[in-house]
MIGU-279299 format. One record per residue (C-alpha): residue in three letters; z, y, x. Coordinates in pm, whole numbers. Each point is the difference from the previous one (the first is absolute). Example, Ala and Ser with C-alpha at 12.3 -4.5 7.8 and 13.67 -1.06 7.14 Angstrom:
BEGIN
ALA_780_-450_1230
SER_-66_344_137
END
This chain:
BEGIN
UNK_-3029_17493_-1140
UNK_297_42_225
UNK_84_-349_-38
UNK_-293_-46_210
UNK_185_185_346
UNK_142_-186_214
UNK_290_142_107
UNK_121_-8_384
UNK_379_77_122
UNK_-79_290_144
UNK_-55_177_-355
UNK_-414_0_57
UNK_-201_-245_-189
UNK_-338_-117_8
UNK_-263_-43_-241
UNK_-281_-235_50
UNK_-325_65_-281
UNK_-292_-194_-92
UNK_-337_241_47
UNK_-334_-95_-112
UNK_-362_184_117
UNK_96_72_318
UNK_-321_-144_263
UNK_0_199_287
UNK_169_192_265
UNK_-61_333_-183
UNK_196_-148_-299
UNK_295_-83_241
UNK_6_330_182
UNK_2_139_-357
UNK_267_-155_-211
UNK_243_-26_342
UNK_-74_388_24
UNK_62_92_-379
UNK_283_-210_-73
UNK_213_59_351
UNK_-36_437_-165
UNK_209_-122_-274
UNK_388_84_48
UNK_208_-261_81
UNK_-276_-179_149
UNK_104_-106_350
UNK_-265_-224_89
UNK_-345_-146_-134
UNK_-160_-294_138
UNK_-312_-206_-218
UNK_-110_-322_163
UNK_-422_-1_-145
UNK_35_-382_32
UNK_290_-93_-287
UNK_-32_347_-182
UNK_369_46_40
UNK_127_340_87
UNK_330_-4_174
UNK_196_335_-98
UNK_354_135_182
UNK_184_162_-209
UNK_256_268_102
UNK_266_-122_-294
UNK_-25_-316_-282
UNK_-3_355_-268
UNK_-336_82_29
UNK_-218_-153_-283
UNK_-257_-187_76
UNK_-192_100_-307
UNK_-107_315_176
UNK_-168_-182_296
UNK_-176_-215_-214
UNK_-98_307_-203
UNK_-132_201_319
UNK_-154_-329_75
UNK_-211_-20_-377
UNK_-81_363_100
UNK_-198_-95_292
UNK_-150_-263_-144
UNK_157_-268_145
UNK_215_-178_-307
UNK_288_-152_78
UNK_271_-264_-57
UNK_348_-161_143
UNK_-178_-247_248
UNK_83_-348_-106
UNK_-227_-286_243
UNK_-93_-205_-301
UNK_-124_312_-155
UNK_-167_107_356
UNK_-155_-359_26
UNK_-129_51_-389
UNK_-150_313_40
UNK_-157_-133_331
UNK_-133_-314_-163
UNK_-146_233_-289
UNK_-139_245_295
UNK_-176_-278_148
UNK_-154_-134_-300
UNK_-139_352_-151
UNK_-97_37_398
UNK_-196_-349_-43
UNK_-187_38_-324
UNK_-109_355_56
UNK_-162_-86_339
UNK_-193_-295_-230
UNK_-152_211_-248
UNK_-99_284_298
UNK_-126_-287_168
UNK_-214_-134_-319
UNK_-87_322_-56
UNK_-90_99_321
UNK_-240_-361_68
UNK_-191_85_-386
UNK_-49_386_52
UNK_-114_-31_333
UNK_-254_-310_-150
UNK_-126_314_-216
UNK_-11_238_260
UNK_-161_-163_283
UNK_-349_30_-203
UNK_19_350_-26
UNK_115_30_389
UNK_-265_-221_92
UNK_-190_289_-62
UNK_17_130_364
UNK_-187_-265_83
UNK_-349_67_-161
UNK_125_-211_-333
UNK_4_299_-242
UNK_92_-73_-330
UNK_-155_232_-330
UNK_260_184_-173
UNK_92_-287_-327
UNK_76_-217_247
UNK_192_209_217
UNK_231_184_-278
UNK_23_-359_-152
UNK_148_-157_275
UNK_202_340_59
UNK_179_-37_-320
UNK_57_-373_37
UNK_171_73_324
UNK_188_258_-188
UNK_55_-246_-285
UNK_190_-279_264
UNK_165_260_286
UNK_150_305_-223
UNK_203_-219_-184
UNK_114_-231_298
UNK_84_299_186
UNK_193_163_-275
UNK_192_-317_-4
UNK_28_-42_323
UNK_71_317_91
UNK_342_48_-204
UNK_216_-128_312
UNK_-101_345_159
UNK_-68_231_-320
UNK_374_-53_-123
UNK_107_52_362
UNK_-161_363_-33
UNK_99_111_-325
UNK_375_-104_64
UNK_-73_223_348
UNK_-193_240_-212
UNK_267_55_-282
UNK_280_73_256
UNK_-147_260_184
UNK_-154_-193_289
UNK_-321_-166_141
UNK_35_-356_161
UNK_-281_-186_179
UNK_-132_-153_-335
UNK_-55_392_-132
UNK_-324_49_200
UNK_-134_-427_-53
UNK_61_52_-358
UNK_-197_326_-16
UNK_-300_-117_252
UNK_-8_-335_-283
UNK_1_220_-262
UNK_-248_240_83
UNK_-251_-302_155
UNK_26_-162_-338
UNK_-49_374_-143
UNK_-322_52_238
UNK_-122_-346_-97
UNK_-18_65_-363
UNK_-111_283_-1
UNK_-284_-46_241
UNK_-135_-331_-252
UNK_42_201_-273
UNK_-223_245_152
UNK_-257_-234_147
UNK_111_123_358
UNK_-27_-158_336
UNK_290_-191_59
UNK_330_-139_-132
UNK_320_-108_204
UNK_144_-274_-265
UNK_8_-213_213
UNK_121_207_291
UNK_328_57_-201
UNK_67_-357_-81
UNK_-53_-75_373
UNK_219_234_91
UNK_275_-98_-190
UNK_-30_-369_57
UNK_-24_94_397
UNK_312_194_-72
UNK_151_-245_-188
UNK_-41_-286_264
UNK_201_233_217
UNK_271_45_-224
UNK_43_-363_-45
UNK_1_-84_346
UNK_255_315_-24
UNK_216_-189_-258
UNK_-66_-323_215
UNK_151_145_337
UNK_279_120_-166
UNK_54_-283_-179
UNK_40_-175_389
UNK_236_225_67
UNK_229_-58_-253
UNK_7_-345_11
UNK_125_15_328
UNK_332_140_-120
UNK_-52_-197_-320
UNK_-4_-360_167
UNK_269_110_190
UNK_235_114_-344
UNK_-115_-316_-180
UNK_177_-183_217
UNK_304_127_-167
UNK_143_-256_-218
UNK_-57_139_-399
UNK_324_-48_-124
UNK_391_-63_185
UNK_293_-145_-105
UNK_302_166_-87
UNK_359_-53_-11
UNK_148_223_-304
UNK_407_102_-43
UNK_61_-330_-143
UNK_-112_-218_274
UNK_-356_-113_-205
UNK_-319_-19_231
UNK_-273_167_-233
UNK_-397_50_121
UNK_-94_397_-58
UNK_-377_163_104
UNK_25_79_374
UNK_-64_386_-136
UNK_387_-66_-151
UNK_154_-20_289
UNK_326_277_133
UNK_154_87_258
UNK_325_-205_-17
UNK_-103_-318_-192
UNK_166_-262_115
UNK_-325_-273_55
UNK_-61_-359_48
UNK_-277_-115_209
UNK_-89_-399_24
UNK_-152_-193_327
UNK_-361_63_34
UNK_24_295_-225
UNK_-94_405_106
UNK_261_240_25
UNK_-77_183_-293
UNK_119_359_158
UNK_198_146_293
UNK_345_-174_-31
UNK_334_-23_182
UNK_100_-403_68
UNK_303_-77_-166
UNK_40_-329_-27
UNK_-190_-273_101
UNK_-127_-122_356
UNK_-339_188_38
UNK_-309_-144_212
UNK_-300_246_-91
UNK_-356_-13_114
UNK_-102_395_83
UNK_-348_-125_129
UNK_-119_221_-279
UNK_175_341_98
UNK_37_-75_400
UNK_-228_-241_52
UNK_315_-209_142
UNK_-161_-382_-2
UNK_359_-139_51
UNK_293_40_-374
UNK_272_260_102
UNK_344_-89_-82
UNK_185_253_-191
UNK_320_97_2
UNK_264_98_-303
UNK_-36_397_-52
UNK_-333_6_191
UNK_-358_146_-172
UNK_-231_-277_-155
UNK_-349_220_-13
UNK_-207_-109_-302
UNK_-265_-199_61
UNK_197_-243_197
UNK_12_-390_-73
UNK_307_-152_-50
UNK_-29_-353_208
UNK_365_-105_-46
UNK_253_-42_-246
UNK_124_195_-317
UNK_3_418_53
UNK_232_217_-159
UNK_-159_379_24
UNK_120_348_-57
UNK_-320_208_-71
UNK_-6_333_216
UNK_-340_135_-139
UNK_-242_-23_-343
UNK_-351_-206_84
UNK_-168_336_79
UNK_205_125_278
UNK_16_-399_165
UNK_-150_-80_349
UNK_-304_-120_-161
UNK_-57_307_-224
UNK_26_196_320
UNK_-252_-177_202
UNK_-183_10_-327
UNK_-20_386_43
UNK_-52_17_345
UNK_-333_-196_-56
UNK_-88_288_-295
UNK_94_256_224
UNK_-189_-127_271
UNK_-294_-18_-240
UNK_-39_306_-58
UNK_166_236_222
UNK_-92_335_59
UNK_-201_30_369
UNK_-120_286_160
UNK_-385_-194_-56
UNK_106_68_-407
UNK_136_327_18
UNK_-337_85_169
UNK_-162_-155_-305
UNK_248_108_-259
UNK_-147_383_128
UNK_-352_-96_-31
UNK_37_-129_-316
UNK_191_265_-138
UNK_-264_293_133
UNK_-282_-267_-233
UNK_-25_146_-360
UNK_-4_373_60
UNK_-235_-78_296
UNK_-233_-198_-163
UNK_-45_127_-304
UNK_-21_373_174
UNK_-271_-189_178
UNK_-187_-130_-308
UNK_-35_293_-139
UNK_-69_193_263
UNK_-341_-312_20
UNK_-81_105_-352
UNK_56_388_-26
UNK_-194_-6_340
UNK_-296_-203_-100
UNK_-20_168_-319
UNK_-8_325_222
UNK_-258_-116_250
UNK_-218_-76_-306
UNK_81_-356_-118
UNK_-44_-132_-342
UNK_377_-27_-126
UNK_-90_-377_-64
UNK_-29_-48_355
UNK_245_214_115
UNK_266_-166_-243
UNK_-169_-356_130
UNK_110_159_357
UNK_382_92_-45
UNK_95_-348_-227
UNK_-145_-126_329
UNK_196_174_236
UNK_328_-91_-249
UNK_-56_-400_14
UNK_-127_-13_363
UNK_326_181_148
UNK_252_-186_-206
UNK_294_-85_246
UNK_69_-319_-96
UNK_-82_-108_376
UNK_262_282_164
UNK_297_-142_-243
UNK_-45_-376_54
UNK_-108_100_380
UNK_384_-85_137
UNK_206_-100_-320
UNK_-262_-333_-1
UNK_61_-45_367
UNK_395_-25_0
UNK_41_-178_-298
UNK_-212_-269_187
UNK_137_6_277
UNK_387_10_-137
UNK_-102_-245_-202
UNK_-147_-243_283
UNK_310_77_218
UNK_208_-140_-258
UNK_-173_-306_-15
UNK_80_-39_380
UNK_329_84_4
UNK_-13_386_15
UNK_164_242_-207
UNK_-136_340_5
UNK_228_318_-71
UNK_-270_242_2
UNK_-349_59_51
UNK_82_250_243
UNK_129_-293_171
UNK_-349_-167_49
UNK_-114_312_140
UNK_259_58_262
UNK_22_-366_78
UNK_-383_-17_109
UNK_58_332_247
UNK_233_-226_185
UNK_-50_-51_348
UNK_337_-95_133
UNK_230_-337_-147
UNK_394_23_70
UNK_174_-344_-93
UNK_399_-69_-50
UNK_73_-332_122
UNK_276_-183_-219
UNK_-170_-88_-291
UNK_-320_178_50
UNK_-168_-207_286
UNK_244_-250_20
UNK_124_-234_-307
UNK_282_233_-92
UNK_308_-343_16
UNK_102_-198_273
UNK_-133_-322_73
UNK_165_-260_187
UNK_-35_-112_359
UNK_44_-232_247
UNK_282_-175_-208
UNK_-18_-386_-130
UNK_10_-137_-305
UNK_366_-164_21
UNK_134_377_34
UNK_-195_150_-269
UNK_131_-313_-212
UNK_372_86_75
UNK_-28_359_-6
UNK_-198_16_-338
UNK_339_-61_-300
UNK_98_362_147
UNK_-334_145_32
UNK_-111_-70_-388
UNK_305_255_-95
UNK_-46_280_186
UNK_-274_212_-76
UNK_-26_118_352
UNK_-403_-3_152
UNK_123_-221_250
UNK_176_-212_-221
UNK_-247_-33_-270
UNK_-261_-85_375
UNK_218_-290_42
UNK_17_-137_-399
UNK_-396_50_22
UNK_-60_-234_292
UNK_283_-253_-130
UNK_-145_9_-379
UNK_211_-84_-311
UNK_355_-178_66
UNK_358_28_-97
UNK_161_341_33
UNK_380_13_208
UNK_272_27_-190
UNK_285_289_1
UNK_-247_230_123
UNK_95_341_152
UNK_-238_253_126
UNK_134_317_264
UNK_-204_288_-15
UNK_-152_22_317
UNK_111_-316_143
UNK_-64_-296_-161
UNK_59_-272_-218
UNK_264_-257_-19
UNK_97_-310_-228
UNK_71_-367_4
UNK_-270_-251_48
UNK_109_-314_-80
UNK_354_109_27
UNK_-40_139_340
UNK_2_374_44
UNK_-282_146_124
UNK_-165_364_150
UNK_-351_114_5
UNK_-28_376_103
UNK_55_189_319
UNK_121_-108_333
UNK_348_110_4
UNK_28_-44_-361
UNK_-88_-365_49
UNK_236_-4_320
UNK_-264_-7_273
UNK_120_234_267
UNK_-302_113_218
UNK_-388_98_-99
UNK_-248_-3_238
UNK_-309_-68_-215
UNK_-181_366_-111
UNK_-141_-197_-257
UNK_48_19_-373
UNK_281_-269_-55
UNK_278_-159_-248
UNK_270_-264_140
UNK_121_-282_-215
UNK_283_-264_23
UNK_323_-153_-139
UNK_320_150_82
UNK_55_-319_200
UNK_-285_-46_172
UNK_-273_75_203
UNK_-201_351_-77
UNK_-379_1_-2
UNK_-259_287_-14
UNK_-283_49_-232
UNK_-278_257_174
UNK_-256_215_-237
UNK_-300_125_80
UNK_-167_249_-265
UNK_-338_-152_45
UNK_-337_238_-17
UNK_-201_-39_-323
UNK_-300_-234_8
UNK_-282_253_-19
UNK_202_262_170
UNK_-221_-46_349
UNK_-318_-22_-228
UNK_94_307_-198
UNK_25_231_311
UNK_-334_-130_224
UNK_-156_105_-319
UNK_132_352_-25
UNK_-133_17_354
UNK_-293_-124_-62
UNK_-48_299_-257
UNK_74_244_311
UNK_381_10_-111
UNK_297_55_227
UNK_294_-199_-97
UNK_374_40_89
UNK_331_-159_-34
UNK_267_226_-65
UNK_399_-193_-73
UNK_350_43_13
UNK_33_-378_116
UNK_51_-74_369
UNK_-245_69_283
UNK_-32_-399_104
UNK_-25_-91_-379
UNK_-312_251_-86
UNK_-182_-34_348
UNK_5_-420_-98
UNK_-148_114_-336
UNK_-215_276_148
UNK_-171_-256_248
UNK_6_-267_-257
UNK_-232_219_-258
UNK_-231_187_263
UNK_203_335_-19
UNK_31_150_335
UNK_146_345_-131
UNK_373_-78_-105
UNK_326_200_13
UNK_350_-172_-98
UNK_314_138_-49
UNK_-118_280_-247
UNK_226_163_-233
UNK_-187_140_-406
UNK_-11_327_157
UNK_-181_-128_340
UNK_-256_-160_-211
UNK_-51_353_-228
UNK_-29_209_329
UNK_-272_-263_163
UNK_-157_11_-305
UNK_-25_356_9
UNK_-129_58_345
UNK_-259_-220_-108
UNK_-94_228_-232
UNK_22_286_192
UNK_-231_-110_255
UNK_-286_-60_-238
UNK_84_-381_-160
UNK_-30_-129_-314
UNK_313_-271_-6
UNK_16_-304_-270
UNK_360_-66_11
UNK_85_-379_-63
UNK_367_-50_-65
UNK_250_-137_-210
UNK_392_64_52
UNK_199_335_-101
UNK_-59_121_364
UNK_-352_-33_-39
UNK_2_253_-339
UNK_-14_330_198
UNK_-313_-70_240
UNK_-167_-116_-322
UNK_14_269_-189
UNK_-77_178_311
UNK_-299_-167_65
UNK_-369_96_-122
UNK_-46_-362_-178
UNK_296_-257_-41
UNK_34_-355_-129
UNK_296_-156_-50
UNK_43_-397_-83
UNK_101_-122_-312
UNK_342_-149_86
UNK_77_408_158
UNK_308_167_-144
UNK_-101_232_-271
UNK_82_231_224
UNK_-290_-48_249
UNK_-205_-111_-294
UNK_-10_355_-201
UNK_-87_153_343
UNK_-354_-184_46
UNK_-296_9_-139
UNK_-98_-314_-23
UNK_239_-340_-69
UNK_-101_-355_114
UNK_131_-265_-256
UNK_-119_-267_191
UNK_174_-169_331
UNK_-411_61_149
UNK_-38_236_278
UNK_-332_6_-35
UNK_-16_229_-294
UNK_125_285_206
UNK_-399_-54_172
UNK_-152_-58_-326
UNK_181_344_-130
UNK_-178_207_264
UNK_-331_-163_-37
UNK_26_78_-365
UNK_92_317_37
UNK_-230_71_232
UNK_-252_-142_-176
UNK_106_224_-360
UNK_-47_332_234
UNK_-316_-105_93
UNK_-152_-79_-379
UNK_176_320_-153
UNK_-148_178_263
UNK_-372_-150_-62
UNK_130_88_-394
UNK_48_369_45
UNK_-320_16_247
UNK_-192_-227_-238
UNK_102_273_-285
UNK_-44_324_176
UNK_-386_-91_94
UNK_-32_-150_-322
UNK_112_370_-147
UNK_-203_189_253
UNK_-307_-155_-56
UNK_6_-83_-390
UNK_104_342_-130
UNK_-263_205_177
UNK_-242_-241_-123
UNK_75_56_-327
UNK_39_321_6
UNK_-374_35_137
UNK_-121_-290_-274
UNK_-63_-269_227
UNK_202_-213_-222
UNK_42_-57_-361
UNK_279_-137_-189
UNK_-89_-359_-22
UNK_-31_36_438
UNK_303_226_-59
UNK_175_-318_-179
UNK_-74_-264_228
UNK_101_227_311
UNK_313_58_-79
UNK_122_-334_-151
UNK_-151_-149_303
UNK_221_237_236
UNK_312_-100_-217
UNK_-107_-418_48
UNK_-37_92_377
UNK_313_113_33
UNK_208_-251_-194
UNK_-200_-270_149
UNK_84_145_363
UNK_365_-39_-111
UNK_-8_-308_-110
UNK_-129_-132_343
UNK_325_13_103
UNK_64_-268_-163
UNK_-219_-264_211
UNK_11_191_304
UNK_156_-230_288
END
């Protein structure tokens, strides 16, 4: 099993297993708690939505044979997690999910056509005894065996919780189906009253119906991260010791393989260039609309289309640590992150069993007491043990940030966390960076004709320089100068038609006064006349759109840069900001952030740059852009991967709008709890009430979730 670790440089490894029968937050809190007691276990993290369970090891010599041991013990088997296996067992998951729910549902239509007859006798419609036990034991005949069948998804859920030691949610379903089927036959077979057949079948295909849409909502989440990975190319090409280019399985791939990568084609994994002139399109990863020119020894991030000429890589990570696995995790993460509104469930649900089934049997040893037949008083407790199932409490928040993680990623939004969602709808106060941020993030230029950009272009297409690559942008493909030379912090020089030729700074260029404060880059031959080029790092499109409608939501916004004051008041005026302070070093922007907060606000930090990584992580909710520096990027919460502004809005609304539907979860839940139980209790209801009670609560909740989904 060891050759399942994956081994990091610091000596620790980590261990990443494949667990099945895990449904709810209860099983999470459990298996995270058990397995992070075992030694050597530094960390425990199981995302509900792929059934992986991410492990830390403290050193690659612990066997993983034990885990997965400790693992079978709980009931919770176990396996190294392989995705084709994951998307097997899923596939098989959803089909046993599908055909169970059709028999309860057969069964639940034909015993009810049996029952209603005898029912109908409330209404003045009494039937004589034949007839009634007849159509007794034909409901019996069509609804015992559908809900024996039907009911296996939770009875082998509660014997593998059973056999190690513990009781799960299905413990006290299985036992309320068992003993209504119990009840039922016995009352027919003693010409009694009433029978629930068809209360158990309804139960379980109520319960079942929430369990698919379960399976279905996780399902959405993963294919978030899923249509994200299968944009990985399958397989890449490599170049073995002997020179030979050879196609392996993507999965193949090392650290140091040298790699070939064709025009059009992916880049398979994170490589170093080595030879070759690189042009990649990062739309994917930065949401970058224009290709980014590469240079030789500089990072080409997976995911990346090559739109130029023949690549010669150096791989500097396997497909599961590349850009796109990462992102791929953040989305899973996001999914299913740990909030205080779970944690507050994860409690509830935990306190369930022993409170429940104290409860029904305090119903029947107190009926009996108080002089009730033991029929009725048993009739009592299995309906106090199916109308308090918690199914409603555990899907209450887990349902509402998998939708909403999942609908942010469709608009551009990654979510780190769910406590994310719940911080970013407190906000009440929006700080923006400017470079980047509200403005485009590269020059543009200005005020400068076409006959200069024409000349000045040969120098512009080799440098790599923001201003330089401006200039090749608005002059478009062309010849490139020749005998080119590029001084750090300078500029460029070669010969253009066999005249030599500057593009760069001022004195570089040999201009000897500057009077302009803006942005600018000289150009001219060594024998003739110098020109200037001015820049102007335009605001977005939908910048001015995206901040009226944060004040329109009762938002104060803010500018906060290192740039110059004239710069970011233009911007500032040009977007509707009237708040703005320039000049700002990373530690100006972490105090103001901070005397926000101690004066009461709730900050959303928007920034991008390494100066802007402190006030993030400072703030109470923080997104960062996709083209940030990692840097800025592990400090938020949230990551845009699209150039639109606008999603920074839609992220808020969202969020907003997930605290207000787990909040009408957990309220819908509580009543639900407070008025269903004593009920029972008191036998007001019966089990087939019981049934449809609390599968309706469970479809009220999910369905609350999932109106996140249309919600504008």
């Amino acid at each position: 099993m060891s050759a399942f670790l994956r081994r990091e440089e610091n000596g620790r490894a980590r261990l990443d297993l494949l667990v099945t029968g895990a449904r709810c937050a209860g099983c999470i809190s459990k298996i995270e708690r058990e397995v992070s007691r075992l030694p050597g276990v530094d960390s425990v993290r199981l995302n509900l939505s792929t059934g992986r369970l991410a492990i830390g090891l403290a050193s690659a010599s612990i066997d993983p044979a034990r885990i997965i041991s400790a693992l079978d013990r709980l009931g919770y088997p176990a396996t190294p997690f392989d995705p084709g296996a994951a998307m097997v067992q899923r596939d098989r998951e959803g089909r046993r999910l599908i055909l169970a729910l059709a028999v309860a549902g057969f069964g639940a239509m034909n015993a009810m056509m049996f029952s209603v007859p005898i029912w109908a006798g409330l209404f003045g419609q009494e039937l004589g005894p034949a007839t009634r036990t007849m159509m007794m034991w034909m409901s019996a005949a069509v609804g015992a065996p559908c809900a024996i069948f039907a009911g296996m998804t939770f009875f082998k859920s509660a014997w593998r919780s059973l056999r190690a030691g513990r009781a799960n949610m299905d413990v006290p379903i299985s036992v309320g189906v068992i003993l209504t089927l119990a009840i039922s036959f016995s009352e027919t077979i003693l010409n009694g009253r009433d029978a629930y057949f068809d209360a158990a079948v309804s139960l379980l295909f109520l319960l079942l119906i929430g369990r698919w849409l379960d399976h279905r909502l996780r399902a959405n989440a993963r294919s978030a991260a899923g249509d994200l990975l299968a944009l990985q190319t399958a397989t890449a090409c490599v170049i073995d010791s002997s020179g030979r280019e050879r196609s392996v399985p993507l999965d193949d791939v090392r650290p140091g393989d040298r790699l070939r990568v064709r025009p059009g084609d992916r880049i398979p994994v994170d490589a170093t260039l080595e030879e070759g002139d690189a042009l990649l399109d990062n739309s994917l990863l930065t949401g970058e609309s224009l290709p980014v020119r590469v240079a030789l020894g500089q990072l080409c991030r997976a995911g990346a289309v090559n739109t130029a000429g023949l690549l010669t890589l150096r791989a500097r990570a396997a497909a599961e640590d590349s850009s796109l696995a990462a992102i791929a995790r953040l989305i899973e993460a996001g999914a299913q992150s740990r909030s205080r509104y779970v944690r507050l469930a994860d409690r509830a649900a935990t306190l369930y069993v022993p409170v429940v089934h104290a409860a029904a049997l305090a119903t029947f040893a107190g009926g009996w007491a108080l002089g009730l037949e033991p029929r009725e008083a048993l009739i009592r407790a299995v309906a106090v043990l199916i109308v308090t199932c918690p199914c409603a409490l555990g899907l209450a928040v887990p349902a509402v940030q998998i939708v909403a993680s999942a609908r942010l990623f469709r608009r551009g939004v990654l979510v780190k966390s769910g406590a994310a969602l719940e911080r970013l709808a407190e906000i009440d106060h929006v700080i923006f960076d400017k470079t980047g941020v509200l403005t485009e993030g590269r020059p543009s230029l200005i005020e400068t004709s076409a006959t200069v950009i024409a000349m000045a272009a040969p120098l512009a297409r080799a440098s790599n320089h923001p201003m330089s690559r401006a200039v090749a942008r608005a002059a478009g493909d062309g010849p490139v100068a020749d005998g080119v030379v590029e001084h750090a912090g300078l500029g460029v020089e070669g010969l253009i038609d066999g005249r030599r030729a500057r593009l760069g700074r001022a004195a570089f260029v040999g201009v000897t006064t500057l009077h302009s404060v803006e942005t600018e880059l000289w150009f001219g031959f060594d024998d003739g006349p110098k020109v200037r080029l001015r820049f102007s790092d335009t605001p977005r499109p939908d910048a001015a759109r995206t901040v009226a409608a944060l004040q329109a939501r009762g938002l104060t916004v803010e500018i906060l840069s290192g740039d110059q004051a004239s710069v970011v008041e233009a911007v500032a005026r040009a977007v509707g900001v009237t708040a703005w302070r320039a000049g700002l070093l990373p530690t100006d922007k972490a105090e103001a952030v901070d005397r926000l907060a101690a004066g009461g606000r709730k900050v959303l930090m928007v920034g991008d740059g390494l100066n802007d990584a402190a006030a993030l992580a400072r703030a109470h909710a923080a997104i960062a852009p996709g083209s940030a520096i990692e840097a800025s990027q592990n400090a938020a919460d949230l990551v845009l991967t699209d150039d639109a502004l606008m999603a920074v809005v839609e992220a808020i609304d969202v969020a907003r709008s997930a605290r207000r539907r787990a909040l009408e979860n957990f309220g819908f839940a509580a009543l639900y709890n407070l008025v269903a139980a004593p009920a029972a209790m008191l036998g007001f209801v019966n089990p087939f009430v019981a049934a449809l009670a609390m599968s309706g609560s469970s479809l009220v909740v999910t369905l609350n979730a999932l109106r996140l989904r249309g919600a504008r």
